[in-house]
C-alpha positions in Angstrom: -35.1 -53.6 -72.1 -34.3 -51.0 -69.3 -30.6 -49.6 -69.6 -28.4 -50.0 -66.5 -28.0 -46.7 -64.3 -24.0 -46.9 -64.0 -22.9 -46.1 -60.8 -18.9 -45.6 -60.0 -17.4 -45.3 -56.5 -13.5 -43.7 -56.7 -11.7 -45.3 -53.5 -8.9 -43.8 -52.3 -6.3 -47.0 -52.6 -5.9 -50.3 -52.5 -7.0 -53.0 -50.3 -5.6 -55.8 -49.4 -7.5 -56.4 -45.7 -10.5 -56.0 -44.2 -11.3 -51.9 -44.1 -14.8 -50.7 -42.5 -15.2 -48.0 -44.7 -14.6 -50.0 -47.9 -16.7 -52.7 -46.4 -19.8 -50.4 -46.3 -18.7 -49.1 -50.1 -18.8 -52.4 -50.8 -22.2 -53.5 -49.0 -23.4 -50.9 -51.4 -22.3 -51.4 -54.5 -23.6 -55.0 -54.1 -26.6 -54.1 -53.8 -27.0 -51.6 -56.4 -25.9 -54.3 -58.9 -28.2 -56.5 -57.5 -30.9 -54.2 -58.0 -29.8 -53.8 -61.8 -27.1 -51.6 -61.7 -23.7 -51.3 -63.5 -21.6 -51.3 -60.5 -17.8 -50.2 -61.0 -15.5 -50.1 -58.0 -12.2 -47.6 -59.0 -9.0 -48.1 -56.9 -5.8 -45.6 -58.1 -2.4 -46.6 -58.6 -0.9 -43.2 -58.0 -3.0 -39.9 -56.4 -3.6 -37.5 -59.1 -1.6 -34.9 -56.7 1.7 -37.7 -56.4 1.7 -37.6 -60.0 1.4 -34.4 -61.5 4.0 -33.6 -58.6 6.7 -35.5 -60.8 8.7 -33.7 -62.6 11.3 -36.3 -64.4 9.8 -38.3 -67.1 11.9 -41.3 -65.8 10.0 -41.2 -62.6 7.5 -41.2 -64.8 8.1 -43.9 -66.7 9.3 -45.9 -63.6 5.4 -45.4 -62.0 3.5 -46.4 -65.0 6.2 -49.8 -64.9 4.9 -50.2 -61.4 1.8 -49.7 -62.2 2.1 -52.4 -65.4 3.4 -54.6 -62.7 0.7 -54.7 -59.8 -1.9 -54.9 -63.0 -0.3 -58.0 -64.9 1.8 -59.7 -62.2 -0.2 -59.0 -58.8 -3.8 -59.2 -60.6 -6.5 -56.6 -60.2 -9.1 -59.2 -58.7 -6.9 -59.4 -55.5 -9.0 -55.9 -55.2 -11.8 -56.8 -52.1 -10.6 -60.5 -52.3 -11.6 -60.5 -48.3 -15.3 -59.3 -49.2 -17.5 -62.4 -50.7 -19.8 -60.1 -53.5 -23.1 -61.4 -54.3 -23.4 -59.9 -57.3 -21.3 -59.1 -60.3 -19.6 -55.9 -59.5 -16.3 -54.4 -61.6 -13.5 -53.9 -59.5 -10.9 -51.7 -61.4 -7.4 -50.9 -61.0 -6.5 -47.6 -62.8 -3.1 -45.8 -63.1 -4.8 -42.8 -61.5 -8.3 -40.6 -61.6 -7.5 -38.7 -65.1 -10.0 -37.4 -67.4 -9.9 -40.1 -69.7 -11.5 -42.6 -66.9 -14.8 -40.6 -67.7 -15.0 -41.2 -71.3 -15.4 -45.4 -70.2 -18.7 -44.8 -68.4 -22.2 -43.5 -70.2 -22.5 -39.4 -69.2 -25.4 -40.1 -67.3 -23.2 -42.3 -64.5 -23.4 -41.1 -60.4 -19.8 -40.9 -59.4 -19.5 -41.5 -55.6 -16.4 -40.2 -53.8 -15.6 -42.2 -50.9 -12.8 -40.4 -48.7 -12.0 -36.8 -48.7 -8.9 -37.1 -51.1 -11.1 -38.5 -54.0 -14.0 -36.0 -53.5 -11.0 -33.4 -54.5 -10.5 -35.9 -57.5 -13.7 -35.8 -58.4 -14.5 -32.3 -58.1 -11.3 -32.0 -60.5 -12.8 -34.3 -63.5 -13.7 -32.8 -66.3 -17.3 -33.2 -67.7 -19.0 -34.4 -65.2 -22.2 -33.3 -64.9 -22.2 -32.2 -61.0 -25.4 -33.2 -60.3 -24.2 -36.7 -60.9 -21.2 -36.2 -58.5 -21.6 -37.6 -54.8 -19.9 -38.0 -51.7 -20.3 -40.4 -49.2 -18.6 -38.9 -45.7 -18.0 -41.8 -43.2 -15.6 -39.8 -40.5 -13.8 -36.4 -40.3 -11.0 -37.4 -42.1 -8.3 -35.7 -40.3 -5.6 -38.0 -39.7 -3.2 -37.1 -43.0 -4.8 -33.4 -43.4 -5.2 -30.6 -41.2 -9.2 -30.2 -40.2 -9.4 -26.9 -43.0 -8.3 -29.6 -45.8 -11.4 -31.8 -44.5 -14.1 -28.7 -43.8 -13.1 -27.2 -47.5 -13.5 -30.8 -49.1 -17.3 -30.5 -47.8 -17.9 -27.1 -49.2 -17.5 -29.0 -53.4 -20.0 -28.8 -55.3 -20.9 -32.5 -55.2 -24.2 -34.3 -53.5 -23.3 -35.2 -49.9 -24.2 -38.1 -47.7 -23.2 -39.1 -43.8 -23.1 -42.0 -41.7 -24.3 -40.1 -38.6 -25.4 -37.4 -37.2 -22.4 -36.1 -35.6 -20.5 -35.9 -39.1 -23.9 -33.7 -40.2 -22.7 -31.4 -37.7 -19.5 -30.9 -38.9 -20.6 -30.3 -42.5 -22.9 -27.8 -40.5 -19.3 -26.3 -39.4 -18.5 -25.6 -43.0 -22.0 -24.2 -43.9 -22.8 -27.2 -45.6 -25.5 -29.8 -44.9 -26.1 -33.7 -45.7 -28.5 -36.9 -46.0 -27.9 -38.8 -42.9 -27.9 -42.5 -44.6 -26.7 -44.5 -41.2 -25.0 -48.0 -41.6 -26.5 -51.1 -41.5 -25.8 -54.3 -39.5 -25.7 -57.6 -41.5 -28.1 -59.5 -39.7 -27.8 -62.6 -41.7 -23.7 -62.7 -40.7 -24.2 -62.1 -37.2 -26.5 -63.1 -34.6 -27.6 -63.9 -31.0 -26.8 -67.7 -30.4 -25.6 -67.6 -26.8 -28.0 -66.4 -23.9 -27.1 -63.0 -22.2 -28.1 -64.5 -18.9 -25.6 -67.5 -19.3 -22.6 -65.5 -20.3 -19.7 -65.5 -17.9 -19.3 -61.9 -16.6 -15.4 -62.3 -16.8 -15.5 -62.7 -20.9 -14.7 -59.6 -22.0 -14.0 -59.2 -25.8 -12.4 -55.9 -28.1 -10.9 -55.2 -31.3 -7.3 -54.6 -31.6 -6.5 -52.1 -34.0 -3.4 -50.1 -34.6 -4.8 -46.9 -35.7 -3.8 -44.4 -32.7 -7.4 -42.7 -32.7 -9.1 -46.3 -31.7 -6.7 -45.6 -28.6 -6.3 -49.5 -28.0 -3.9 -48.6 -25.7 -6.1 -47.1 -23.5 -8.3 -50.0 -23.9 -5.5 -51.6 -22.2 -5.1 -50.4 -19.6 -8.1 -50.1 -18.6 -8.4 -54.1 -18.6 -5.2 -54.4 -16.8 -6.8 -52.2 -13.9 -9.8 -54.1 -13.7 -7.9 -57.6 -14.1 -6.2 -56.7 -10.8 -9.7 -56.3 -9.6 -11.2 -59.3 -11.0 -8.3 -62.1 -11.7 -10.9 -64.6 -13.2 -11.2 -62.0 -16.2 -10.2 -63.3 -19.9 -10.2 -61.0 -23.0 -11.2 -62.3 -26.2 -9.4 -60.0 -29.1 -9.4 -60.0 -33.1 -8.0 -57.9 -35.5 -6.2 -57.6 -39.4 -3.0 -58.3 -37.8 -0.9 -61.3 -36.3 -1.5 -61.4 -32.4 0.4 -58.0 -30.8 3.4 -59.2 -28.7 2.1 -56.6 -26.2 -1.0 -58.8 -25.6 -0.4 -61.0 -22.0 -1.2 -64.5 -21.6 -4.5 -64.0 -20.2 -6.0 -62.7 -23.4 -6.8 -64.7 -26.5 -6.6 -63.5 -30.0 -8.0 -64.6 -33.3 -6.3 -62.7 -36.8 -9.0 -62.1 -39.7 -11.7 -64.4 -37.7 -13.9 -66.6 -39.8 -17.5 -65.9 -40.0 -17.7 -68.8 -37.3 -15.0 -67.5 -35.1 -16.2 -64.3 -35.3 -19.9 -64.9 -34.0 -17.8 -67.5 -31.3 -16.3 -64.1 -30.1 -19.0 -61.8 -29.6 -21.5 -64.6 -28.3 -18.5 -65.8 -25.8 -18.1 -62.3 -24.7 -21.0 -60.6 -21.8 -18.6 -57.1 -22.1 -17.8 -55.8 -25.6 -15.4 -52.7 -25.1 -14.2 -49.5 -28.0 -11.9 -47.1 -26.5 -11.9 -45.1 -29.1 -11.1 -41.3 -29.5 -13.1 -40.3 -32.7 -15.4 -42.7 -34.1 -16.9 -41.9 -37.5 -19.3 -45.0 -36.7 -18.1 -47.8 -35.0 -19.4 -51.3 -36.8 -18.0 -53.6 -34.1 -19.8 -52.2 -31.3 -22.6 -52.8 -33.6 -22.1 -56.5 -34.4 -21.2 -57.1 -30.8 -24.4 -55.6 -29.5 -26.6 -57.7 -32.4 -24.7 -60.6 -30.7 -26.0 -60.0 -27.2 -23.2 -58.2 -25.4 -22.9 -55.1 -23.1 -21.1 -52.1 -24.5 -18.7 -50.0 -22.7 -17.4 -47.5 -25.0 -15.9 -44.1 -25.4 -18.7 -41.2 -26.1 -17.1 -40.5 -29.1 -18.6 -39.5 -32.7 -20.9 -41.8 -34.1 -21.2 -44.0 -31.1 -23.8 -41.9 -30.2 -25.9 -43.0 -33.0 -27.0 -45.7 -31.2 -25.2 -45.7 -27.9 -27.0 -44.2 -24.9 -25.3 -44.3 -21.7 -27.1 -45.7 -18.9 -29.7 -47.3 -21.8 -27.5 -49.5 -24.3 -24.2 -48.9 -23.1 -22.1 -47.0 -20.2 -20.5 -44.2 -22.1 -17.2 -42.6 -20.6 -15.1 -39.5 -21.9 -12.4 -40.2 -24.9 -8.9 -40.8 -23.4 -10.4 -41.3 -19.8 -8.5 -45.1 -18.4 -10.0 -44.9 -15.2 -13.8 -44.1 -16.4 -13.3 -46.8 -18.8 -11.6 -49.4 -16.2 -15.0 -48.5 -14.2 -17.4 -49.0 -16.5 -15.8 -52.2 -17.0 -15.9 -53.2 -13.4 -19.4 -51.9 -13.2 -20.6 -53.8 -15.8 -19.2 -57.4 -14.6 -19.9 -56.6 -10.9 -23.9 -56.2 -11.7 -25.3 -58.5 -13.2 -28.9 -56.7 -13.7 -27.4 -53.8 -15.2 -25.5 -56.2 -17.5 -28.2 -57.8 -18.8 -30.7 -55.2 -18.9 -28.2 -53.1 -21.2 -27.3 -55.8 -23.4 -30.6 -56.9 -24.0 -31.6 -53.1 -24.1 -28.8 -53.0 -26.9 -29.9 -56.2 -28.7 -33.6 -54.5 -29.5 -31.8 -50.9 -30.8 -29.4 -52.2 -32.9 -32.4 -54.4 -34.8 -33.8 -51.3 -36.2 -30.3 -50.1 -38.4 -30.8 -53.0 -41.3 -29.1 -52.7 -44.6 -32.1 -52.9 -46.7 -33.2 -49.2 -44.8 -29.8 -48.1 -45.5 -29.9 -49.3 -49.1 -33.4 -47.6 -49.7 -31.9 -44.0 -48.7 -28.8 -44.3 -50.4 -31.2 -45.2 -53.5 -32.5 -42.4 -52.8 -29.7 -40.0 -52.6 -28.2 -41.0 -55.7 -31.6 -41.2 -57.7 -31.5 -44.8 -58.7 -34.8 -46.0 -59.1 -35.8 -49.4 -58.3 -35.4 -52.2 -60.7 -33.5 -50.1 -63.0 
């Protein structure tokens, strides 16, 4: 019989709703154990930094408690609850990333860092061979470090994978270069049930998000400029969160959709709309565009993996309302263009499936098939 190829992924916390990034981790590492793989997902109490930062060993003492508690009171499997795994894949809860997590796994495990913190905590580990360290880059994590912090994570001696081709060319800024292993779409979750002739031009649809650099106010107010130019418009909205009090009445809004509601959306919607100001990928836009709808987005980062402006979307500058608003208007006013992107969009977005994806990550971490 064939030993299993161990394969961990450090994340960089805990989950307890739906994250992009740890849903494409997650795609992953159900698939690997599918394929025969011993799959472990890691998820730290405490950052290795936070910790060796402590200087009192009742601080000390107080974080392990804490730590004792979330394990034996809150339950490790609340860990991905919100993702429905297919196959059996570990999901464990550790006080931190130490040296002694190593010695649990066979030496010949990939370790995959998954956010620019734990490819630092990787790096750090102790007898790992570094051929079997990896990092998977899904954006230019710059929100909680300054951009030197990010460039000098790519510059580690681990093997390095992107999302898109944009996030290649900032590994190219730090003299450092990437597989490009772009997402998939899961085509069996969503798909086209509602024709994009029949849609109702006014049915707009968007994600609210909180995180400032999806710039949903922008989004906004854009829609309130093009509402005063179109009063029949509705906006159809979900998101992790209860329903924003900043929403008005003439939008509707559905917290952690069902995989019902959440097809309902796109397929109701003829306009899907991203604002956003840096985008290391933008899985939404995709989903919306497998479900028939025209794309008005931001020409930010990885939108441009498979968003071409005046071909499957109108693209406008980051942090530019009136382009946006226009776009908008542009798109409901003509109903050819409409149409012919969203159909144009429907046919491009076919191409990114998850079993491509799955065959070059397979790839890049040298698991062979069947193992």
């Amino acid at each position: 019989m064939k030993k299993k190829q161990t394969v961990v992924f450090i994340l960089p916390f805990r989950d307890e709703a739906p994250v992009g990034g740890y849903k494409v981790v997650y795609t992953y590492a159900d698939m690997l154990s599918a394929c025969g793989c011993d799959v472990h997902l890691v998820y730290p109490h405490i950052k290795p930094d936070d910790y060796a930062a402590v200087k009192t060993t009742f601080k000390k003492i107080k974080m392990r408690l804490g730590f004792i508690y979330r394990q034996k009171i809150l339950r490790q499997n609340k860990l991905g609850s919100w993702y429905k795994f297919k196959a059996p894949v570990h999901r464990e809860y550790v006080f931190t990333v130490e040296k002694k997590l190593i010695h649990r796994f066979p030496s010949s495990s990939k370790y995959v860092a998954t956010a620019v913190e734990t490819a630092y905590w990787l790096s750090d580990l102790p007898g790992i061979d570094r051929s079997n360290g990896y990092y998977l880059i899904q954006d230019f994590e710059n929100w909680h470090h300054d951009d030197g912090y990010v460039l000098d994570s790519y510059r580690l001696p681990l093997n390095k994978a992107v999302i898109s081709t944009w996030l290649k060319e900032k590994l190219c800024q730090a003299g450092e270069t990437a597989v490009v292993i772009p997402n998939g779409v899961d085509m069996g979750y969503f798909s086209l049930s509602n024709a994009i002739e029949s849609r109702s031009p006014f049915e707009v649809a968007f994600l609210y998000h909180n995180d400032e650099r999806k710039r949903t106010e922008d989004l906004l107010a854009a829609l309130a400029l093009v509402k005063k130019e179109f009063p029949e418009l509705h906006a159809s909205a979900f998101g992790v969160e209860p329903r924003p009090i900043n929403l008005p009445d003439w939008f509707s809004y559905s917290q952690r959709p069902d995989r019902k509601t959440h097809n309902a959306i796109y397929n109701g919607a003829s306009v899907f709309i991203a604002a956003s100001r840096a985008e290391g990928w933008g899985l939404t836009v995709c989903e919306a565009m497998l479900c028939g709808c025209a794309i008005a987005c931001t020409d930010a980062g990885g939108f441009r993996e498979f968003c071409t402006d005046g071909e499957t979307a109108l693209m406008s500058p980051a942090l530019d309302v009136q382009a946006l608003a226009k776009n908008i208007a542009r798109l409901i006013s003509d109903d050819r263009l409409r149409v012919s992107l969203a159909k144009n969009a429907n046919e491009r977005i076919k191409a990114y499936t998850w079993e491509s994806s799955f065959k070059k990550m397979r790839d890049f971490l040298d698991v062979k098939e069947g193992v």
